[in-house]
C-alpha positions in Angstrom: -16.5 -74.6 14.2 -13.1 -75.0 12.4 -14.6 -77.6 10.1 -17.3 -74.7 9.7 -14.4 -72.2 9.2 -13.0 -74.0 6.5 -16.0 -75.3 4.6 -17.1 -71.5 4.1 -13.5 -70.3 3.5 -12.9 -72.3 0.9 -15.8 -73.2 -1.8 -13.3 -72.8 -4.6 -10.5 -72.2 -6.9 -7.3 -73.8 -9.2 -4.0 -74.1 -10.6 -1.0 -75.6 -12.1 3.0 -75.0 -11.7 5.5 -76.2 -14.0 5.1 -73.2 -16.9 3.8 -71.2 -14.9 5.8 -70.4 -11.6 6.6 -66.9 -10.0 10.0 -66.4 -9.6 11.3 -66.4 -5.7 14.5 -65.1 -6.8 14.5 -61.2 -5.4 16.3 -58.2 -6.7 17.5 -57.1 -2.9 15.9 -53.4 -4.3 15.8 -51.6 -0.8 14.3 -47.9 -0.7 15.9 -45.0 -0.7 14.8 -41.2 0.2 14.2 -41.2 -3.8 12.2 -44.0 -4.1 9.0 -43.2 -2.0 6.1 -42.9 -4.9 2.3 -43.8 -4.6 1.6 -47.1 -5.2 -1.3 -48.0 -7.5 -3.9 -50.2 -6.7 -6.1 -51.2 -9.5 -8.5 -54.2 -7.9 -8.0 -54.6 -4.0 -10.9 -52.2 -1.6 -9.3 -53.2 1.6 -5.9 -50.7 1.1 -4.5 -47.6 0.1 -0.4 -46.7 -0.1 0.2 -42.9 -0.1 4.1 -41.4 -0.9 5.7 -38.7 1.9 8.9 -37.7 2.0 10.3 -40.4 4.5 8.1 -43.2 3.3 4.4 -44.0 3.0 0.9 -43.5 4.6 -1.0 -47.0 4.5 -4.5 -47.4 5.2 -6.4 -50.3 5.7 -10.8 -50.0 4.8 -12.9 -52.3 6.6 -11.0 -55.6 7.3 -13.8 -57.9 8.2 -17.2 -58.2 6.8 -19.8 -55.5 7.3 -17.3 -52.7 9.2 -16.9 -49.5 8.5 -13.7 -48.2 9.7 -10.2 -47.0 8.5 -7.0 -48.0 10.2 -3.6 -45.5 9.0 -0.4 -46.3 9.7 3.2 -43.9 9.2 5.6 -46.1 7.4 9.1 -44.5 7.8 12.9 -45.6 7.5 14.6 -45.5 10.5 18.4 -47.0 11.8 16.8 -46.4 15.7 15.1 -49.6 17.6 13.6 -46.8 19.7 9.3 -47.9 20.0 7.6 -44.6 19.3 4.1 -44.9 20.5 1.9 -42.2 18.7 -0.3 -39.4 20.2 -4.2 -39.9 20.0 -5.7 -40.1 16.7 -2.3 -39.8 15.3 -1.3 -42.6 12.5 0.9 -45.4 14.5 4.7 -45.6 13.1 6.0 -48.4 11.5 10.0 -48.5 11.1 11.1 -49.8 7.5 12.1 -51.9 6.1 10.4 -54.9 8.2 13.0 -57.1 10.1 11.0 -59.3 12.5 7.4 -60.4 12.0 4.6 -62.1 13.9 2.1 -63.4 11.0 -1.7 -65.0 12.2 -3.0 -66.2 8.6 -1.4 -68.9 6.7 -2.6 -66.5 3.6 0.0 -64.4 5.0 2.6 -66.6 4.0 3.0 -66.4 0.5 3.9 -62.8 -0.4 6.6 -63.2 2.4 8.3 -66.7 0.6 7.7 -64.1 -2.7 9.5 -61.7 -1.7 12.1 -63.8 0.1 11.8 -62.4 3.4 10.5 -65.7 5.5 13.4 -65.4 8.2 11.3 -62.2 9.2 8.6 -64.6 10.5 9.5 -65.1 14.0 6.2 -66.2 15.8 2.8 -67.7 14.4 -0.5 -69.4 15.8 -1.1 -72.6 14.5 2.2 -73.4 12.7 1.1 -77.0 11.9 -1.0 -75.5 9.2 1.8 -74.1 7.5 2.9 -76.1 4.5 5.5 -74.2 2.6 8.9 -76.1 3.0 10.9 -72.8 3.4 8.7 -71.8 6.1 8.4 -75.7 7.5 12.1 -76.1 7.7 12.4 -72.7 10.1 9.5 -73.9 12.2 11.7 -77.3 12.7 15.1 -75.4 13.6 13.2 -73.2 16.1 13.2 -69.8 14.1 9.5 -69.3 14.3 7.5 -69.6 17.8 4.6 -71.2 18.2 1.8 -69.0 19.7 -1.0 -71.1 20.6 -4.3 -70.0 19.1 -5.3 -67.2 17.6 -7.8 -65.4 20.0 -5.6 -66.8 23.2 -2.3 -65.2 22.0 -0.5 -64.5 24.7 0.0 -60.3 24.9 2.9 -60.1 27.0 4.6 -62.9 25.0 4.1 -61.0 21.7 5.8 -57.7 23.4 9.0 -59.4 24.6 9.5 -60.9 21.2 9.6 -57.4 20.4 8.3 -57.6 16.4 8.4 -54.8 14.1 4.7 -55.7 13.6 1.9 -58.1 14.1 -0.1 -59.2 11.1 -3.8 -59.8 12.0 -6.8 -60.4 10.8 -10.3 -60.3 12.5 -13.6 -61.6 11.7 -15.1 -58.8 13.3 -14.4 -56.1 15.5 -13.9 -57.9 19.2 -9.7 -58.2 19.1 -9.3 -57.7 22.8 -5.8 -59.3 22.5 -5.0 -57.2 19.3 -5.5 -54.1 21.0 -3.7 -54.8 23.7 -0.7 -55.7 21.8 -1.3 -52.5 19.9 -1.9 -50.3 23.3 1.4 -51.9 24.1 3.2 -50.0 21.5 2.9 -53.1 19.0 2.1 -52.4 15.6 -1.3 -54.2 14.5 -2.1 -54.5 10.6 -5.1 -56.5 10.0 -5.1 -57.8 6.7 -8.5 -57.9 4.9 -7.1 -60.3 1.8 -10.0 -62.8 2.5 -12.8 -60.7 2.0 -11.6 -59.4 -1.2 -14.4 -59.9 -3.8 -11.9 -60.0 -7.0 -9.6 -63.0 -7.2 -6.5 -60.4 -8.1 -7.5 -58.3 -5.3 -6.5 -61.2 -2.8 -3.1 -61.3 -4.9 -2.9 -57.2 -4.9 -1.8 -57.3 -1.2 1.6 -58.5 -1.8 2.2 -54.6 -2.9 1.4 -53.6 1.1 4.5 -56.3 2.2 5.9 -54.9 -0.9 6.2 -51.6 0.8 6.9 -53.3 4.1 10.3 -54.6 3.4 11.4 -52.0 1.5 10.8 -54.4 -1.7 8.1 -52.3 -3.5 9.4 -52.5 -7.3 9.9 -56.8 -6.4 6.4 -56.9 -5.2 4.9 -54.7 -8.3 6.9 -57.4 -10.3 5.2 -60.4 -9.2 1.8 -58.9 -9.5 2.1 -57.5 -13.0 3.2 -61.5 -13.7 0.2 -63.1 -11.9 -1.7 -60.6 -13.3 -0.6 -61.0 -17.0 -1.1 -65.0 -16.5 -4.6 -64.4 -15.0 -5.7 -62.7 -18.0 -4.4 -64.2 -20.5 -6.3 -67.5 -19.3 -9.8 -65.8 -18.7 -9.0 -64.8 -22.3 -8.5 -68.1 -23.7 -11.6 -69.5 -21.9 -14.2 -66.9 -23.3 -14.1 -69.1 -26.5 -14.8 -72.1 -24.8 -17.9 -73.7 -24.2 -19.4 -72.9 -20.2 -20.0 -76.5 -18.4 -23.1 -75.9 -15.5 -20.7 -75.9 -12.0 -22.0 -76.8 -8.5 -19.7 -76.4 -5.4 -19.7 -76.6 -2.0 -21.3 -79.1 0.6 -23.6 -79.5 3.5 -22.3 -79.0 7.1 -24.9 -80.1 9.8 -27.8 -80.2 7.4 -27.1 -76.8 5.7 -25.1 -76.7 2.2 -22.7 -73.6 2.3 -21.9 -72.3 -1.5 -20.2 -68.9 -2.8 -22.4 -66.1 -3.7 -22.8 -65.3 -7.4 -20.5 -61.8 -6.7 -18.0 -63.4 -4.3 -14.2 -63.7 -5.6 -15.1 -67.6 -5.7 -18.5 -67.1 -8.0 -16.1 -64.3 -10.0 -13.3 -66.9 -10.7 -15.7 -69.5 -12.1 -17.1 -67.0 -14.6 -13.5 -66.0 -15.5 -13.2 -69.8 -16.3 -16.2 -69.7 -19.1 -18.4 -71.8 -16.6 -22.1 -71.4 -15.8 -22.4 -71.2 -11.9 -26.0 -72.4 -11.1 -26.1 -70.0 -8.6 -24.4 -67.3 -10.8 -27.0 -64.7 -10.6 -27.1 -64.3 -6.4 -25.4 -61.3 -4.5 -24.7 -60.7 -1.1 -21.7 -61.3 1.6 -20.7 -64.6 2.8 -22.4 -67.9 1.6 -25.5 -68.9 0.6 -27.0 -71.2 2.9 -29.4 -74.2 1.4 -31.1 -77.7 2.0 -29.6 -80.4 0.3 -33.6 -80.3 -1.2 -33.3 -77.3 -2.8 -29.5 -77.6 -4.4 -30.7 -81.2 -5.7 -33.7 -79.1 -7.3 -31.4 -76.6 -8.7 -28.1 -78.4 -9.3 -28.8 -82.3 -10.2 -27.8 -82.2 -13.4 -24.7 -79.8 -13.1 -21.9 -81.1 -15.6 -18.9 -80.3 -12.7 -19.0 -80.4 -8.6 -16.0 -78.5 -7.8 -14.9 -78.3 -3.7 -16.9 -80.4 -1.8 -16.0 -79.6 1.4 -12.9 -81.5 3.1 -14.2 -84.8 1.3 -11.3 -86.9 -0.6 -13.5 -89.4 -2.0 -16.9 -90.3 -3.2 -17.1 -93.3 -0.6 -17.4 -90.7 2.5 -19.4 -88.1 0.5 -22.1 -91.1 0.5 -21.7 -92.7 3.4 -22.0 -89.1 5.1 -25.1 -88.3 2.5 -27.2 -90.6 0.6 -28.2 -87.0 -1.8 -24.8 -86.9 -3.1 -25.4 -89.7 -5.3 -28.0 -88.5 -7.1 -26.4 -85.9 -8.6 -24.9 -86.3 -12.1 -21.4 -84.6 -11.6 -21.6 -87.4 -8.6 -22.5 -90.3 -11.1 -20.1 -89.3 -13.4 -16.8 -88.7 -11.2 -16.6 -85.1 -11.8 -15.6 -84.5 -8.6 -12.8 -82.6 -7.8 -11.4 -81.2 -4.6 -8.3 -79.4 -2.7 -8.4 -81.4 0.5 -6.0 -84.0 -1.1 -3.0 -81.5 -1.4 -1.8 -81.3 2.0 1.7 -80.0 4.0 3.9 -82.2 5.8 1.9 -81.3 8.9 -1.8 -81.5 7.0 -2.0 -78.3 6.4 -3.9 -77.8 3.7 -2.1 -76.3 0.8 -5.2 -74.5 -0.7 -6.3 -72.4 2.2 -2.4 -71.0 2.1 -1.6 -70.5 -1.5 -4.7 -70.1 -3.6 -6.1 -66.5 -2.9 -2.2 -65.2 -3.4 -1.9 -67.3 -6.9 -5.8 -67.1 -8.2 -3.2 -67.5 -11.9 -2.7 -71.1 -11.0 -6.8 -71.0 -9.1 -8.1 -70.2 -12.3 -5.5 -72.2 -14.7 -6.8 -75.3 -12.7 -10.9 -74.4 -13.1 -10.1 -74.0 -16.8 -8.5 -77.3 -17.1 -11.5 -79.2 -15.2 -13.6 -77.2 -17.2 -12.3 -77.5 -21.0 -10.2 -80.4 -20.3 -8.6 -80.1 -23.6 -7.3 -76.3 -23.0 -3.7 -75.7 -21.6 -2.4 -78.8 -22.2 1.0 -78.3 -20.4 -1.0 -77.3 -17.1 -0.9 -80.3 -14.3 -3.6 -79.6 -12.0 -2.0 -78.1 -8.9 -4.8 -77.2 -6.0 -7.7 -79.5 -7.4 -7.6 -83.7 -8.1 -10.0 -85.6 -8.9 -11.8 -87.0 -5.9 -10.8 -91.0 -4.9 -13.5 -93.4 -5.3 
């Protein structure tokens, strides 16, 4: 199932670095009484930040794929450690600015190293799949507990550590060990990033850890600068010509690929190039036979994010139907399972949806190979033979 996990996760994306890096460096702007304004949010669904007088209102809208549900939270300043555990129905309280943190998503990672704050981090599941070197080097000295897996966190663990709040997400709405942690008196955010359908939607979230650590006016910052970059390059590639794009690969017989309206199908069309499955809607991925994509795909110019494959030797040897495709035949091939953390971790899955600036600076260089000359591609190489 993980291989699963990751092969429908990730169908997609791009990037470079050099020119086009978001500063780490952080003003230290804390809140004050005076600074407590409504935040705008111009593409993510999955949040809402409110203004009171002693801090915020958050909500969070339907987290995981097909819910229905709203989850607020009281964000206030506070000097006391006191727990407050709220009356029913009554938003939960969240002291502010955020000094210890239990994160479950490696896409949790980034806005944190943005907005300086990764000595929050105190406890994670999985931390071999954590590949920032900030982050890395905490998890070596012992700042960071290890927390087994996911679903199997251990409640009573999580409450001694005593975090400010646990950062969750959920594929749907069975969290038995979430709840528990929250009926403990544990704040629980689940963070919906991954099923945002805009590729700056994903990136908007760093304005909820924005508010979180008291580092609102940082975290508008670094938007408005992935933002600006973003557009600027779906700009320049509107006047380019649109290569035909296949993605994806089979797993167990079945080829996975992005729908046509998914934040994956959105950031190819940002890039100028014709998804062949451009036209479909729906939530997910589209499931096909390797008979029908070879129908609809064998002459595609570009095959981007095949899978976890790293070269065209183990694409054939695991399916003789890769080779007949032309973007096959003529190496165009590229994929994100060759940039990897010190511990494997696969960079893509942690950085891409909070930098779709470098995602899409990366499909426009495969694309239109002779556009952004300074870009190196950062996420996507070519595949090995």
């Amino acid at each position: 199932m993980k291989n699963l996990y990751f092969l429908l996760f990730s169908i997609l994306l791009i990037t470079s670095c050099k020119n086009n890096e978001i500063s780490t460096t952080t003003e230290n702007v804390k809140i004050s009484e005076d600074d407590y304004t409504d935040v705008d949010i111009n593409y993510a669904t999955g949040f809402s930040i409110d203004a009171t007088e002693t801090g915020y209102y958050i909500t969070i809208k339907n987290p995981w794929p097909e819910a229905d549900l709203e989850y607020s939270f009281k964000l206030e300043k506070s000097t006391s450690i006191e727990r407050r555990v709220p009356e029913p129905d009554a938003p939960q309280i969240i002291t502010i600015p955020l000094q210890k943190v239990i994160l479950s998503s490696t896409t949790h990672i980034p806005p944190v190293v943005l907005l300086d704050e990764q000595f929050s981090i105190i406890g994670f599941p999985g931390t071999d799949y954590i590949s920032d070197t900030s982050v890395r080097a905490l998890i070596d000295n012992g700042r960071i507990e290890e927390l087994g897996q996911n679903q199997t966190i251990s409640v009573e663990k999580v409450v001694t550590m005593q975090p400010d709040l646990v950062m969750a997400y959920g594929i749907d709405g069975d969290n038995p060990t979430y709840e528990s942690i929250q009926k403990a008196g544990t704040p629980v955010i689940y963070n919906g990033d991954w099923i945002e359908k805009h590729p700056l939607g994903k990136a908007e979230w760093i304005k909820l850890f924005g508010v979180l650590y008291g580092k609102e006016k940082e975290a508008d910052r670094i938007f408005k600068e992935i933002e600006k970059e973003y557009l600027e390059t779906k700009k320049l590639a509107q006047f380019l010509e649109s290569p035909s794009i296949i993605a994806g690969a089979t797993w167990k017989d079945t080829w996975y690929l992005p729908y046509g309206n998914s934040w994956q199908g959105k950031i190819i069309a940002d890039a100028h190039g014709d998804y062949i499955y451009a036209n479909t809607t729906g939530t997910g991925s589209l499931s096909y036979n390797v008979e029908r994509v070879l129908t609809d795909a064998q002459n595609a110019d570009i095959w981007i994010a095949p899978g976890q494959y790293t070269s065209y030797k183990a694409m054939e040897e695991d399916n003789s139907a890769y080779s007949q495709f032309d973007a096959f035949k003529n190496k165009q091939v590229y994929t994100f399972a060759l940039n990897v953390g010190a511990r494997g971790g696969v960079t893509y899955y942690e950085e891409a949806s909070m930098r779709p600036d470098l995602v899409l600076k990366d499909l426009v260089k495969i694309l239109h190979p002779n556009s952004l000359p300074q870009h190196q591609l950062y996420f996507f190489k070519p595949l090995n033979d």
